[in-house]
N, C-alpha and C positions, 0 to 999 in steps of 0.2 A: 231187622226185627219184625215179626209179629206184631202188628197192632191195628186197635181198635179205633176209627177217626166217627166222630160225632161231625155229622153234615145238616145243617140245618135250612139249605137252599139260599143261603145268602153266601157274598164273595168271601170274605172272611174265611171259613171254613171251608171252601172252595178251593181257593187259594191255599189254604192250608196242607188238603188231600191232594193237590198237584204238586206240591212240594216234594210229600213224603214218598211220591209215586216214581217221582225224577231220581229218586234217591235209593231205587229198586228194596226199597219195604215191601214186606208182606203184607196187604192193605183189606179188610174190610172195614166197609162203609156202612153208619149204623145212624137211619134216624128212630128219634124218639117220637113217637106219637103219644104227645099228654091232655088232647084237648079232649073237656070232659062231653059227655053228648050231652047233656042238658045246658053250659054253657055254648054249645054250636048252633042250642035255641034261638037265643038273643042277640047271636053271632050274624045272622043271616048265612050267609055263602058258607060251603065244610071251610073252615080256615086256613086246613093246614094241607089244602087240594092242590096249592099254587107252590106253597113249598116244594112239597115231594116233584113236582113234573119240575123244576128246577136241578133238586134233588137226583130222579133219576137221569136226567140230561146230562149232568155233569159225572155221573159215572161209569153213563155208556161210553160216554167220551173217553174215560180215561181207564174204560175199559176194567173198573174195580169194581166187585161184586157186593149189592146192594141189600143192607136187612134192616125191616119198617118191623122196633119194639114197641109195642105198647107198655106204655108205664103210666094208665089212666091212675090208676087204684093207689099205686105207690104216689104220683102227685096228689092226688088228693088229701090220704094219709099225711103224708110228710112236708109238704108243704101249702097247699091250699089252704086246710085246718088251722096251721100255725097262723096264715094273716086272718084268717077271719077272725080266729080268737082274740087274736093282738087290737084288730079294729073294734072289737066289741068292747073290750079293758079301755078303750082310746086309746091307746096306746099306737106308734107308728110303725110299720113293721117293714124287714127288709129282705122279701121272700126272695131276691134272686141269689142270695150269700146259702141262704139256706137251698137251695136249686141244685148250684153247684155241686154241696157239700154231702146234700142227701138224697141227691136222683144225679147228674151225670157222672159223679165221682163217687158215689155210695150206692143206689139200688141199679143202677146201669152196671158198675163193674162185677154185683152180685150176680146179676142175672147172663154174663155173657162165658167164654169157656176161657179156664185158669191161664189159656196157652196164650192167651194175650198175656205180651208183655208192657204195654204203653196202650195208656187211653189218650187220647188227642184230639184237643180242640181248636178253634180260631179264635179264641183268649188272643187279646194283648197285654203279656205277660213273660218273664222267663224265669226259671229253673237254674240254680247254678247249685254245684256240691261242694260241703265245708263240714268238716271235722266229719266225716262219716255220715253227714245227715245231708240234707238238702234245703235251702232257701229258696225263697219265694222273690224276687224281684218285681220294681219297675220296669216298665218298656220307656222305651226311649223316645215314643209321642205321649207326650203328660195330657194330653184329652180325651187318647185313647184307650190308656190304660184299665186294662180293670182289674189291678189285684184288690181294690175293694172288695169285688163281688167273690173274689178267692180266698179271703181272708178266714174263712173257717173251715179251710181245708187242713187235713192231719198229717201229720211227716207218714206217714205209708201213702193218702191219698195222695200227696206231692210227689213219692218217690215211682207212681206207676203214674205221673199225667208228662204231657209231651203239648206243647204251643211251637210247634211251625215258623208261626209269626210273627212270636214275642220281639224280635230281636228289629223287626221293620215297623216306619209308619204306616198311617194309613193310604196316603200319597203310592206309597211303593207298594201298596198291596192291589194298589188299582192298578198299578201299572203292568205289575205282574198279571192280574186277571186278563189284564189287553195282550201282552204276550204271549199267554196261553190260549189266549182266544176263547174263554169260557161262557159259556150259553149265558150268565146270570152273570156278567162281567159288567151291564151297564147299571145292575137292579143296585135302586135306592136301599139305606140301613133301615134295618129296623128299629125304632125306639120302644117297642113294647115292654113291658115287664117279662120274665121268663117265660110263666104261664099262661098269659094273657093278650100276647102277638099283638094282634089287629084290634081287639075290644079295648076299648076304653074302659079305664082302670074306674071310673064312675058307677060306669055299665054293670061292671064286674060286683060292684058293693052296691048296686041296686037289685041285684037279681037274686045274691044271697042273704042280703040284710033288707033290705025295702027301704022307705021312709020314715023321717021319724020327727016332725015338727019339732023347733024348739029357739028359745030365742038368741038373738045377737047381742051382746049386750060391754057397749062401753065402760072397761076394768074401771076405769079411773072415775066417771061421774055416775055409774050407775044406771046410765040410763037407754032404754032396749030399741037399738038401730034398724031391727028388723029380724026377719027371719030366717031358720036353718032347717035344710032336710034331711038333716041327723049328724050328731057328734063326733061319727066313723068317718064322715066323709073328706073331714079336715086334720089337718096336721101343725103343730107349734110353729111360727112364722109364715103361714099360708097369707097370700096379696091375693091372690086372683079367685075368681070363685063368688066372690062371699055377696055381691050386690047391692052392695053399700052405696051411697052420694056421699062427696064432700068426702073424699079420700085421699091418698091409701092408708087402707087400714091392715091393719094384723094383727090373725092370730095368736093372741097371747100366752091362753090356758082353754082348760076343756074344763067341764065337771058332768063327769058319766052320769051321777045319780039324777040329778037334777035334767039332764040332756040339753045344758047350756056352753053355747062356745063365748067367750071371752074375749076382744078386739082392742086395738091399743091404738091410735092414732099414730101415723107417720111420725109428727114435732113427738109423740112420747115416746117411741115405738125402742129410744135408745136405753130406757131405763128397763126393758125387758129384758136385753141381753144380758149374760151369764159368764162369768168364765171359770164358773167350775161346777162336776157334775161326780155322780160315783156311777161304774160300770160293774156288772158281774158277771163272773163265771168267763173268765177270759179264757179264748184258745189259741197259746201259743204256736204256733207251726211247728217250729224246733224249741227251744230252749226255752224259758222264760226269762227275758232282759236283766243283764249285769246292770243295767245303768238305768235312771229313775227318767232323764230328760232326753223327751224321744221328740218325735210329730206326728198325727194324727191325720186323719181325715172322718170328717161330720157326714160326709155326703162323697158320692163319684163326682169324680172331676178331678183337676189339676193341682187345685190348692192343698198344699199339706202347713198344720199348724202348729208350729213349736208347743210341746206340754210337759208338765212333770208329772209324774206318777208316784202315790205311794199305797204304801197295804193298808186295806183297814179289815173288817173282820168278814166269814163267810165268804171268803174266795170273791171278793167284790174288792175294786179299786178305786181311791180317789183320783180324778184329775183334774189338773190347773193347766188353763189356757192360758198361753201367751199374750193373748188378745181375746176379747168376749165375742161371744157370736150369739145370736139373736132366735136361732131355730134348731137349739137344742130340744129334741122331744124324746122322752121316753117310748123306748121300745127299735127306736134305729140303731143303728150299730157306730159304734168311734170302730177304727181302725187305724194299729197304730205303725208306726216306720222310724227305722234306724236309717236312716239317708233312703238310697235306692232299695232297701230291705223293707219287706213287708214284712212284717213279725207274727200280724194275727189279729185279732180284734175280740170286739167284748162288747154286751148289749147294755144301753143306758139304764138304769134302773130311775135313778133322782136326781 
């Protein structure tokens, strides 16, 4: 096949385009260049310098011919906007689902030529085919997984993406990079958010939002613990951060107008949790689900949480947890699962 491999200088995607290479595809190699120049202010060093000379090492290597897109304007657009927005409502946002959905699997495939047939990433994730359509899966390392971050991809986007590596842990993808002998085979992961690499996701909401004084304030007695440098900064269940004595405390609620965060003491901190919330504007992958009781996930990671589901009005759904969880916030995303099936996800609204 023809196809298009997203390389982002880390093993992962590395590993991925050695794969597809062993397996005489037709290969080019496409990074994305999304960092904005006004955040490479605050950045110090160009960011994505260390990438690309990873980037091109690994494809002179494997001898696959290398294309540096810019897609500043479209990140900005389509996803930078959306979290700032979402941090300003308070609201918590979950810009790497949106990443996927609307820059490597949406303005990336717009912009490259039709005769690709597969876009390909170093997702831990698989693709399998059922009734004419396509599923979304589980990988088989549950830490590593991210159909989280996949979850608002569309049965066309699924039907032209291709994961390499869906099918192995992490363990075997190092091994595999040691095999291959890959220039960037010992470089540590990157934890960053999509767009935001090496900045500190702080950094990031002080440079577009600034500071915003305002107080701490114990739900239960009323009375103001100290201070906050803005309401965007925090998220429902947040422990760390907040600079409290005589803790842990958390984040309980926000209130925008006012620009007060709300903290619950550890011994109260269980009468916070929730076990049920409504989501809207769900995106199915395939289908929308025969059956009401599924499991979820609140957050990336391993944990998935038995739920039931029902309709209620404006394309928004109730759901009930199995068990209450403590850091439900509007504006993240539930994502839900039929066993190893990722089905699709939907954003908290209440």
């Amino acid at each position: 096949m023809k196809i298009a491999v997203l390389i982002s200088g880390g093993v992962d995607s590395s590993v991925a385009l050695s794969l597809l290479k062993n397996e005489g595809h037709d290969l080019t190699a496409f990074y994305l260049k999304v960092w904005l120049e006004d955040e490479r202010a605050f950045a110090g060093d160009c960011p994505w310098e260390i990438d690309l000379k990873f980037v091109r090492a690994v494809c002179e290597q494997l001898d696959v011919p290398l294309k540096v897109i810019p897609l500043q304007a479209e990140y900005l657009d389509r996803v930078v906007a959306y979290a700032l927005d979402e941090l300003r409502a308070g609201r918590t946002p979950s810009p790497d689902i949106f990443c996927n959905q609307r820059i490597k699997f949406g303005a990336f495939f717009d912009h490259i030529d039709r005769s690709y047939e597969k876009v390909a990433t170093g997702h831990y994730a698989q693709i399998a085919a059922r009734n004419g359509g396509f599923q979304l899966k589980r990988a088989p390392d549950p830490v590593k997984d991210q159909t989280y971050f996949l979850s608002g991809l569309h049965q066309a986007q699924i039907a032209h993406a291709l994961f390499p590596i869906g099918h192995l842990t992490k363990p075997e993808v190092r091994a595999l990079a040691r095999d291959f002998d890959l220039p960037n085979r010992a470089r540590k992961d990157s934890q960053g958010i999509c767009f935001l690499g090496k900045i500190r996701y702080a950094d990031f909401i002080a440079f577009h939002l600034g500071d915003k004084t305002g107080d701490i304030i114990d739900r239960e007695t009323g009375r103001i613990l100290g201070r906050h440098r803005g309401y965007y900064y925090y998220t429902i269940g947040q422990r760390y951060g907040l600079g409290l004595g005589g803790g842990p405390w958390y984040v309980v609620e926000k209130d925008v107008a006012n620009n007060v965060i709300f903290v619950s003491h550890a011994t109260r901190y269980a009468d916070a949790s929730r076990d049920r919330f409504v989501v809207a504007n769900p995106n199915w992958i395939a289908e929308p689900p025969d059956k009401t009781t599924l499991q979820l996930k609140l957050r990336h990671g391993p944990a998935l949480i038995g739920c039931t589901i029902t309709h209620a009005d404006n394309n928004r759904l109730s759901v009930t947890l199995a068990k209450k969880d403590s850091g439900i916030a509007p504006g993240q995303f539930a994502v839900f699962y039929d066993g190893d099936v990722c089905l699709g996800s939907a954003v908290i609204d209440t």
